[in-house]
C-alpha positions as YAML, in Angstrom:
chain: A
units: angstrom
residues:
- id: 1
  name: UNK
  ca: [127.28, -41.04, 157.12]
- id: 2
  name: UNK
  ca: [128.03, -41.10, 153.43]
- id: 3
  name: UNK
  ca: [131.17, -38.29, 152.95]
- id: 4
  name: UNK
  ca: [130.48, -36.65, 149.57]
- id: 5
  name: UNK
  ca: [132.73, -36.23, 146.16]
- id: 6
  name: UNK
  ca: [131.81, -33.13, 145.21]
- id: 7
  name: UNK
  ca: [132.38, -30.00, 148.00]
- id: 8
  name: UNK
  ca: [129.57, -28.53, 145.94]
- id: 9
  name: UNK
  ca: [126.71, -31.55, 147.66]
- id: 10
  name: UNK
  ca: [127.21, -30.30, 151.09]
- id: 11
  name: UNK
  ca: [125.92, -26.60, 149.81]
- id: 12
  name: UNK
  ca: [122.92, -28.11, 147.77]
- id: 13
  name: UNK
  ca: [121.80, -30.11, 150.98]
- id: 14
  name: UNK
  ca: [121.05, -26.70, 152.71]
- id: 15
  name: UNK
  ca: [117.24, -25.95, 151.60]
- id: 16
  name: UNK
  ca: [116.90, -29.11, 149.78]
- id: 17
  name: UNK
  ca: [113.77, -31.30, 150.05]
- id: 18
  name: UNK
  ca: [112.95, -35.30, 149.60]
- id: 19
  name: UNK
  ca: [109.25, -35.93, 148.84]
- id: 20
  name: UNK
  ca: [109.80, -39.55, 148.98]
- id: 21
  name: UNK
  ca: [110.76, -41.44, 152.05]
- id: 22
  name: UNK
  ca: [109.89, -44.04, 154.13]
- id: 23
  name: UNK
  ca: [110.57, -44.58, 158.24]
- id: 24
  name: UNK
  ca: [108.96, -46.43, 160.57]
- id: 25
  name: UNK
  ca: [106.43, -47.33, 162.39]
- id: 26
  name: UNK
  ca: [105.76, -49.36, 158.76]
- id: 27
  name: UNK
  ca: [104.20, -52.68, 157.51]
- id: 28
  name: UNK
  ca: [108.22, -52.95, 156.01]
- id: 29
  name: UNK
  ca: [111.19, -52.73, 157.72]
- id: 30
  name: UNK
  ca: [112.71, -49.10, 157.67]
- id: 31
  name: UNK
  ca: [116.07, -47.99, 158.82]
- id: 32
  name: UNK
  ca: [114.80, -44.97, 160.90]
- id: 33
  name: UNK
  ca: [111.99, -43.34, 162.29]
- id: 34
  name: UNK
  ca: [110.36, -39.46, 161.74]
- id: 35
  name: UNK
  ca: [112.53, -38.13, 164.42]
- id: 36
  name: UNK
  ca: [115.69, -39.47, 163.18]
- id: 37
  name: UNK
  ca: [114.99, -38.68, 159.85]
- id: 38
  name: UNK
  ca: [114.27, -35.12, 160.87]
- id: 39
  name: UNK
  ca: [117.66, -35.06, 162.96]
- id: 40
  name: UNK
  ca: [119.16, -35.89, 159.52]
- id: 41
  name: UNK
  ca: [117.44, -33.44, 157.67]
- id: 42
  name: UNK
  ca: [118.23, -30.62, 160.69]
- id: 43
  name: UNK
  ca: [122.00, -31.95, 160.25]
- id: 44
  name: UNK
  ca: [122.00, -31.27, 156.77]
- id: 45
  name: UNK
  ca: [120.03, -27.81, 156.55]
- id: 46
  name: UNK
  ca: [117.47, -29.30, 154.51]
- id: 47
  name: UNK
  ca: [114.10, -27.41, 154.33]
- id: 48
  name: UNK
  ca: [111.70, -30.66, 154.24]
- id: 49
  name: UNK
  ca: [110.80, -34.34, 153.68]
- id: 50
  name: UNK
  ca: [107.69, -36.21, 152.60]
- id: 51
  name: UNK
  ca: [106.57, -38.83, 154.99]
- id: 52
  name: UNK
  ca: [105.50, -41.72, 152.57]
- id: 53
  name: UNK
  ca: [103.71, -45.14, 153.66]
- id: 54
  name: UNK
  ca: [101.70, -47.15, 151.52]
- id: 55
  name: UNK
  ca: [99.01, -48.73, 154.31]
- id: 56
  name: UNK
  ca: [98.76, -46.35, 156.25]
- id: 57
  name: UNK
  ca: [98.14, -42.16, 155.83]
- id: 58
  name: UNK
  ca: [101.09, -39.56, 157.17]
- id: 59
  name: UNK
  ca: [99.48, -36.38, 157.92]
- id: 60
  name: UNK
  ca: [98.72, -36.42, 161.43]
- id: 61
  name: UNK
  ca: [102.48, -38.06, 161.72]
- id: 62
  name: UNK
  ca: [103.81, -35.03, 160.03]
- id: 63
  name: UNK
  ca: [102.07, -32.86, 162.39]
- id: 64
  name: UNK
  ca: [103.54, -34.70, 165.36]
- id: 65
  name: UNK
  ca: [106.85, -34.21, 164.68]
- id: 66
  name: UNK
  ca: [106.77, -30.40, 163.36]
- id: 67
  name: UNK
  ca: [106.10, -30.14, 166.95]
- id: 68
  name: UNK
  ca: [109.11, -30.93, 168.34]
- id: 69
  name: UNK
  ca: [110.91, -27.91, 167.37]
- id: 70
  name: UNK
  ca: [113.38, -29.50, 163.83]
- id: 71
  name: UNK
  ca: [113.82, -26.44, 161.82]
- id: 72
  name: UNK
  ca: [112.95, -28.82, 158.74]
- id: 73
  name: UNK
  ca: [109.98, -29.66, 157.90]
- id: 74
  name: UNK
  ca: [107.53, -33.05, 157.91]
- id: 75
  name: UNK
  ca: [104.77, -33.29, 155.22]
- id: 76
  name: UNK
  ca: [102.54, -36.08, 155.21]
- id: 77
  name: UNK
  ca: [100.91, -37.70, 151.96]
- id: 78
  name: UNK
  ca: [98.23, -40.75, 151.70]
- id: 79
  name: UNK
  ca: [98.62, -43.83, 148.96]
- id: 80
  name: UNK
  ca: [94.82, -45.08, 147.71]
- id: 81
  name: UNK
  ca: [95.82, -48.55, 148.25]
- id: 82
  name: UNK
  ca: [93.06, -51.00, 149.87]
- id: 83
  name: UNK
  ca: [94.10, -50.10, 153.78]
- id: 84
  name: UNK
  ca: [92.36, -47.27, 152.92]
- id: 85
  name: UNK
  ca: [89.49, -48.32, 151.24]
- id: 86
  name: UNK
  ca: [91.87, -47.83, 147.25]
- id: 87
  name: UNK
  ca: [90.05, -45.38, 145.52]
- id: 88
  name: UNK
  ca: [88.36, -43.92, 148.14]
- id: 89
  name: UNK
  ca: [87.46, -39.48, 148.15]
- id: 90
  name: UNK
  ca: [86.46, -39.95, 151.82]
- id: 91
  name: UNK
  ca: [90.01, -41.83, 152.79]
- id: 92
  name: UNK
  ca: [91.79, -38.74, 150.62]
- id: 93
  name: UNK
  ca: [89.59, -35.78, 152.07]
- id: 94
  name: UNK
  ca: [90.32, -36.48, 155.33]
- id: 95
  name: UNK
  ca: [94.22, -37.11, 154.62]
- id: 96
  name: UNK
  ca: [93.58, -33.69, 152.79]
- id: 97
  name: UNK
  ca: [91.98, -31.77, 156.23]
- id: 98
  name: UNK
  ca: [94.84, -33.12, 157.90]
- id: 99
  name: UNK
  ca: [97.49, -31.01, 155.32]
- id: 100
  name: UNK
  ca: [98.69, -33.89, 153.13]
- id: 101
  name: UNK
  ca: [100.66, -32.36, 149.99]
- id: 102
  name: UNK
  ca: [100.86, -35.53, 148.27]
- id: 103
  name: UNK
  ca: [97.78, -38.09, 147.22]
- id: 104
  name: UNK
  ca: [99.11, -41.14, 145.61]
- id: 105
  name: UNK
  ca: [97.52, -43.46, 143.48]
- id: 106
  name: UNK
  ca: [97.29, -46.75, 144.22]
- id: 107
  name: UNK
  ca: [101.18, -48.63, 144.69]
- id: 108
  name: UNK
  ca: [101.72, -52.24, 146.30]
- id: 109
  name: UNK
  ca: [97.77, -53.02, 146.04]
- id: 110
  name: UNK
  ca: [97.53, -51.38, 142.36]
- id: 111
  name: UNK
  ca: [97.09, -54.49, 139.79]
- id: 112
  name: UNK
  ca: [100.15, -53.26, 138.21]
- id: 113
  name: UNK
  ca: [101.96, -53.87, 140.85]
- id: 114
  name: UNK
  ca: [100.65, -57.46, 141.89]
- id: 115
  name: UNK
  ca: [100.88, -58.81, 138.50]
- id: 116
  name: UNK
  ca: [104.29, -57.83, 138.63]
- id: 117
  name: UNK
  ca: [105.77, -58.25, 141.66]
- id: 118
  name: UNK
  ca: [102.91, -58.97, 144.92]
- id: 119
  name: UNK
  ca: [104.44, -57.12, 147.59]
- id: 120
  name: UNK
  ca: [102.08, -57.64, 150.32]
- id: 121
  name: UNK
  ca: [101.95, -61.34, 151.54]
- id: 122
  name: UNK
  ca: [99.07, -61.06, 153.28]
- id: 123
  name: UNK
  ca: [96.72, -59.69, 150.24]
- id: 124
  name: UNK
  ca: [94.10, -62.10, 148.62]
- id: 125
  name: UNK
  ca: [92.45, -59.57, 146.07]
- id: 126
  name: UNK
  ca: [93.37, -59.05, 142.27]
- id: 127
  name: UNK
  ca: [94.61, -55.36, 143.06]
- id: 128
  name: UNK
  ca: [93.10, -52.01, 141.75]
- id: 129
  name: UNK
  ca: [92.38, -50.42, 138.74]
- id: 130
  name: UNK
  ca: [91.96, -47.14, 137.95]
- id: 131
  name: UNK
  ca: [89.88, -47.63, 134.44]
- id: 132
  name: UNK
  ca: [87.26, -49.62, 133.64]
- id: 133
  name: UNK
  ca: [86.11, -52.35, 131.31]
- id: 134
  name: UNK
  ca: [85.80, -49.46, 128.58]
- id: 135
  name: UNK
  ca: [89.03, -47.50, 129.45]
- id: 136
  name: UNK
  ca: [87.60, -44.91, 130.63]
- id: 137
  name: UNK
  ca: [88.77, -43.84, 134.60]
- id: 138
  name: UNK
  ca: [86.45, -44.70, 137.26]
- id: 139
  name: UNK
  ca: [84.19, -41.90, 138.58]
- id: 140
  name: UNK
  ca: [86.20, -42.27, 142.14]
- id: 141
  name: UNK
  ca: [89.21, -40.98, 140.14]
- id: 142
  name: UNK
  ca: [87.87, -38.27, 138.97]
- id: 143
  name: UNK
  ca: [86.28, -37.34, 142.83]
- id: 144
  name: UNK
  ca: [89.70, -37.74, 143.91]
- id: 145
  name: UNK
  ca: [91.64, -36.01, 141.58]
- id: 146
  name: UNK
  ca: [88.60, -32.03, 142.11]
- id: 147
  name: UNK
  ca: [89.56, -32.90, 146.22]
- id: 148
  name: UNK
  ca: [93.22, -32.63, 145.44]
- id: 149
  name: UNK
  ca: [92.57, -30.10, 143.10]
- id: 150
  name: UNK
  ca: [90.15, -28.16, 146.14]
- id: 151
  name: UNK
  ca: [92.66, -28.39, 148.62]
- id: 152
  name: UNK
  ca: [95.90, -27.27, 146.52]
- id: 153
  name: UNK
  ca: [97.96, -30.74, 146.78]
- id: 154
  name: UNK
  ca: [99.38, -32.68, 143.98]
- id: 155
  name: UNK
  ca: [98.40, -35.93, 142.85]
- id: 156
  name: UNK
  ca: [101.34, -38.61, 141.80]
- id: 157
  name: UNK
  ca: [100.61, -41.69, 139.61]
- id: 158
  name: UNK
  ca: [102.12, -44.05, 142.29]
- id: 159
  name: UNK
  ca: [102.56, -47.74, 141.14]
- id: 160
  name: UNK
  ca: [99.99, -47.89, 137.86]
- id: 161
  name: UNK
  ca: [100.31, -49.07, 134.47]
- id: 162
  name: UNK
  ca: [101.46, -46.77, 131.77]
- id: 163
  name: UNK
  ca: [97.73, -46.70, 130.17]
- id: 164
  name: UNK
  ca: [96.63, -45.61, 133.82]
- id: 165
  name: UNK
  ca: [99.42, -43.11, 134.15]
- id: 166
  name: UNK
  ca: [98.69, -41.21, 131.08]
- id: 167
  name: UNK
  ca: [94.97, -41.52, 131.81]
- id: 168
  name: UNK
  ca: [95.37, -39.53, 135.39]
- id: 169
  name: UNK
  ca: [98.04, -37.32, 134.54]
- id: 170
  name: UNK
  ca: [95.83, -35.90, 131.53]
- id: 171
  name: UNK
  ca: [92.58, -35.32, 133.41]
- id: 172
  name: UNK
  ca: [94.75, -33.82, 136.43]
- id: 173
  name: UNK
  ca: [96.66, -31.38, 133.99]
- id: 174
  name: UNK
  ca: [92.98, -31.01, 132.54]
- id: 175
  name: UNK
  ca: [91.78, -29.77, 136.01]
- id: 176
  name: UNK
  ca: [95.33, -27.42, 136.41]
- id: 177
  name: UNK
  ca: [96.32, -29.97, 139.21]
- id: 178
  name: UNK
  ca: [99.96, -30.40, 140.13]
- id: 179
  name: UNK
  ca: [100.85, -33.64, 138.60]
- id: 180
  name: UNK
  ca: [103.74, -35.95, 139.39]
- id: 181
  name: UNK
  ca: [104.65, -39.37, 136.99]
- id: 182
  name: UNK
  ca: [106.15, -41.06, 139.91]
- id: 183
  name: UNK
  ca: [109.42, -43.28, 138.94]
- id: 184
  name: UNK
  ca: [109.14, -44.15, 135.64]
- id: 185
  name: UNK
  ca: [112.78, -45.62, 135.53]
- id: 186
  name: UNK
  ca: [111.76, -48.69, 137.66]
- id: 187
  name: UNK
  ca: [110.21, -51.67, 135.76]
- id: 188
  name: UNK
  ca: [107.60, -51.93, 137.60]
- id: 189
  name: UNK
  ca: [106.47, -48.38, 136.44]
- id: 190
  name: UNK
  ca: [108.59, -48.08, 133.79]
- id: 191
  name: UNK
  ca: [107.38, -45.41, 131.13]
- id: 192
  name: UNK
  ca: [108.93, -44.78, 127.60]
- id: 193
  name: UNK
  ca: [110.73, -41.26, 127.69]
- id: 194
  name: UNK
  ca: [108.57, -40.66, 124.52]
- id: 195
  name: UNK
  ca: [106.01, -40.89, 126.63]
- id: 196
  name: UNK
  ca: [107.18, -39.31, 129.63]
- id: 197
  name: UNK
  ca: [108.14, -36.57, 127.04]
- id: 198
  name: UNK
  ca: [104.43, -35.94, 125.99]
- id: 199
  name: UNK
  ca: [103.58, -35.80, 129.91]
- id: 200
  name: UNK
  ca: [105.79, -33.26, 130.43]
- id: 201
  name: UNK
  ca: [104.65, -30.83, 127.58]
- id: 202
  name: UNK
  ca: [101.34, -31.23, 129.53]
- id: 203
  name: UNK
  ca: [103.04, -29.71, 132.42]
- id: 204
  name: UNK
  ca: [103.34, -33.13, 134.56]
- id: 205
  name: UNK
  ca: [106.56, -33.27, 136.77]
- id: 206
  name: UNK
  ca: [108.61, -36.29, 136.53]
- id: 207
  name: UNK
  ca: [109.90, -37.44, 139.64]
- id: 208
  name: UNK
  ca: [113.47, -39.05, 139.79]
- id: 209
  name: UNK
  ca: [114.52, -41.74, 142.22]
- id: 210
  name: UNK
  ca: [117.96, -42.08, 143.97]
- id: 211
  name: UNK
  ca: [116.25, -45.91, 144.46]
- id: 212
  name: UNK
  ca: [116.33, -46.75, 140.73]
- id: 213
  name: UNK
  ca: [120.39, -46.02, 140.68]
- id: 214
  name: UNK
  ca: [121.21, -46.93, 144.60]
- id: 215
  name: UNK
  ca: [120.03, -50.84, 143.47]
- id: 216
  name: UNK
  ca: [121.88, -50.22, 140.13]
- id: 217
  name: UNK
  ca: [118.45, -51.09, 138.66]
- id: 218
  name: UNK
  ca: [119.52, -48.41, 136.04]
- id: 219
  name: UNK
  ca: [123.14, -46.58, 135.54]
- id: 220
  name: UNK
  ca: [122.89, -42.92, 136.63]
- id: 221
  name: UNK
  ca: [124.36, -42.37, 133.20]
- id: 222
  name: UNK
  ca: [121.00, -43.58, 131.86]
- id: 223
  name: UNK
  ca: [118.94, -41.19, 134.53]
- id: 224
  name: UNK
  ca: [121.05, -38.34, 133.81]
- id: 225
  name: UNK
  ca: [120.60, -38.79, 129.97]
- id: 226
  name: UNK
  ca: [116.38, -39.32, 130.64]
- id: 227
  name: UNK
  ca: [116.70, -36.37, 132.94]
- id: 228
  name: UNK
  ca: [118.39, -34.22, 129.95]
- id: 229
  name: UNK
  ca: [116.14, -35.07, 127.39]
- id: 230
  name: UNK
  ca: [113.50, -34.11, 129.68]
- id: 231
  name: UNK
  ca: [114.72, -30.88, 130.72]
- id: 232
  name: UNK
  ca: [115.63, -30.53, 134.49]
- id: 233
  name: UNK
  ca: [113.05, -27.66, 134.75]
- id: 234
  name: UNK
  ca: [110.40, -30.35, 134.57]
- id: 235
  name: UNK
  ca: [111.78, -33.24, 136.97]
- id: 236
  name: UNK
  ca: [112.22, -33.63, 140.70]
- id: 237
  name: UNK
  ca: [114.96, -35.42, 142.73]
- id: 238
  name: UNK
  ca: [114.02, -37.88, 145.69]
- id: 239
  name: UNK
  ca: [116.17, -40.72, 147.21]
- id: 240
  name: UNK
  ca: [112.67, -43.50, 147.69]
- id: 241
  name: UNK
  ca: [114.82, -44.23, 150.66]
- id: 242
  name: UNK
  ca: [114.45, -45.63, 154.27]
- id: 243
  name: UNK
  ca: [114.43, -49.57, 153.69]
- id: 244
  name: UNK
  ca: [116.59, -51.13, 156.67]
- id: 245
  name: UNK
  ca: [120.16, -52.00, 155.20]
- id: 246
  name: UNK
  ca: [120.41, -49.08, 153.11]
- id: 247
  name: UNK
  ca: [121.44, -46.08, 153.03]
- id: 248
  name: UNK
  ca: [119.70, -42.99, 154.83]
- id: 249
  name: UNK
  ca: [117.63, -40.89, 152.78]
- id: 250
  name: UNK
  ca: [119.93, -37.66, 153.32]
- id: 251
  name: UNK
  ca: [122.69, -40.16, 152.28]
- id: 252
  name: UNK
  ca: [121.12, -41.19, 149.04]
- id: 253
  name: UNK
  ca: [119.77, -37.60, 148.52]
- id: 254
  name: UNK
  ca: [123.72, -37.21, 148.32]
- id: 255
  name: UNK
  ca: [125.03, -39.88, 146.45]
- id: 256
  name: UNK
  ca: [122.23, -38.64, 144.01]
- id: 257
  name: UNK
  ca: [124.06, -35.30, 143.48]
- id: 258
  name: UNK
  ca: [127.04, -36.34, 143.40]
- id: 259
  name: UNK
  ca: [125.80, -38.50, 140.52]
- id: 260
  name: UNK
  ca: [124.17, -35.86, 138.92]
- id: 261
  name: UNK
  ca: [127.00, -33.45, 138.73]
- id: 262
  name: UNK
  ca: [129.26, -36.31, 137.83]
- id: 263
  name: UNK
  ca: [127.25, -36.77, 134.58]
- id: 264
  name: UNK
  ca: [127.27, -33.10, 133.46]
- id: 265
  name: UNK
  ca: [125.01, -31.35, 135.35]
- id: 266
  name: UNK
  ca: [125.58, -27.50, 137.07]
- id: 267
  name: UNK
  ca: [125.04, -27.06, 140.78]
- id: 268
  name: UNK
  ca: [122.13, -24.88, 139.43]
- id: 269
  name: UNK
  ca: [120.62, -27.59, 137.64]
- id: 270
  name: UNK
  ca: [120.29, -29.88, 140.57]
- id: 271
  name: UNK
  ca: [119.91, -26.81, 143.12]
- id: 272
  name: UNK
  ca: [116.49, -26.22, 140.76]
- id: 273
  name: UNK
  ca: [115.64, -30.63, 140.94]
- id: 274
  name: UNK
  ca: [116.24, -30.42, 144.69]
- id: 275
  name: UNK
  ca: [114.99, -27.08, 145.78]
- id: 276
  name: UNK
  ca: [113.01, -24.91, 143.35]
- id: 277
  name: UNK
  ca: [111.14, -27.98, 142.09]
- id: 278
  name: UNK
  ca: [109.98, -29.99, 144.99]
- id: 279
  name: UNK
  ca: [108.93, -26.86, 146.88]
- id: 280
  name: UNK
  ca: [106.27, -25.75, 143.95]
- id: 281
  name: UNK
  ca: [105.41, -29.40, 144.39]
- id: 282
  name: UNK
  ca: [104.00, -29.01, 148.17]
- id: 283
  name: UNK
  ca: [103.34, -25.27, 147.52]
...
């Protein structure tokens, strides 16, 4: 396992959560299952992990595994992609019954995503959108986003186009929801700081991804600067890890402090990205 740099990273592990993770059984190769990466989590002292798969709903996994005794804890989340049905209030009520903190919007089967990089081979359809031919968000969108709002979870923008972003994060913020802009430092997703800026002073959270700086996709000079202009009360660390041949999630959730304090910022600064943060996230 990853040794860190800074003797402070050991101490922030203990209570710290990751809302974004992925273990199998997948669709994608993963370097670990639920049980290891709750072993990892117990190792560490963290307080919890979001189970994250894009075909296929977490909730009833997370229950599963909080019932074999790990002092952290699993929380499942479900992705509105097309194995679902995409934009689909039945798909997310029931993942919402079943406890899921997190509903995502659509990611590998989102338009966005396909006319930028098609993910899933096996996928012969044009991918979804969230607005329609005037702009405007589909009615399922808006049935979505009162059942997250009914059941107390967040909703995160997922793999969407800017235009789509800012259109769900408004009505969400509209409807007092807890809103994530999920990683807007990836190109796929990428969103102006501007932008993410105006989000923010809506009262979305910005979530920011170990995976962007782990595959040196961006410098973690440029995601500490994004993170400062942003104001770490407003932003969330998560490592977007678990793809077989990389690091562990608990190891990028270190490397990502260790990067963090190595551009500037106080143990108390990520303590609040890592703890205080993520846990208003699942409540």
């Amino acid at each position: 396992m990853y040794q860190p740099r800074n003797e402070q990273v050991l101490k922030l592990m203990e209570g710290a959560y990751d809302l974004h993770t992925h273990t199998s059984p997948d669709f994608f190769p993963r370097s670990l299952d639920d049980f290891e990466l709750m072993r990892q989590a117990d190792e560490y002292k963290m307080a919890g992990v979001m189970l994250k798969n894009h075909l296929d709903p977490t909730p009833a996994r997370a229950h599963l595994v909080n019932s074999m005794g790990y002092k952290a804890k699993a929380y499942g989340s479900a992705v509105m992609n097309l194995s679902v049905g995409g934009l689909n209030p039945i798909a997310a009520q029931k993942s919402l019954e079943l406890g899921a903190k997190i509903i995502w919007m659509p990611t590998i089967h989102s338009r966005n995503q396909i006319e930028y990089s098609k993910i899933d081979g096996k996928l012969n359809h044009p991918g979804i959108r969230l607005l329609d031919d005037e702009g405007n968000l589909k009615p399922e969108v808006y049935d979505i986003l009162d059942l997250v709002k009914e059941y107390g979870a967040a909703v995160a923008t997922g793999h969407i186009s800017i235009g789509e972003s800012i259109a769900v994060c408004t009505a969400a913020r509209e409807r007092g929801i807890k809103t994530i802009l999920t990683h807007p430092d990836w190109a796929c997703t990428m969103v102006p700081i501007e932008i993410q800026k105006l989000l923010v002073m809506k009262g979305v959270i910005v979530e920011k991804l170990w995976f962007d700086v782990g595959l040196n996709l961006i410098t973690a000079e440029y995601m500490a600067q994004t993170i400062k202009e942003l104001g770490p009360e407003n932003c969330f660390m998560a490592t977007d890890r678990g793809q077989k041949g990389l690091e562990f999630p608990a190891e990028g959730l270190m490397m990502f402090m260790d990067a963090m304090l190595d551009c500037g910022f106080s143990a108390e600064e990520v303590h609040r990205m890592t703890h205080e943060n993520p846990e208003k996230v699942i409540g």
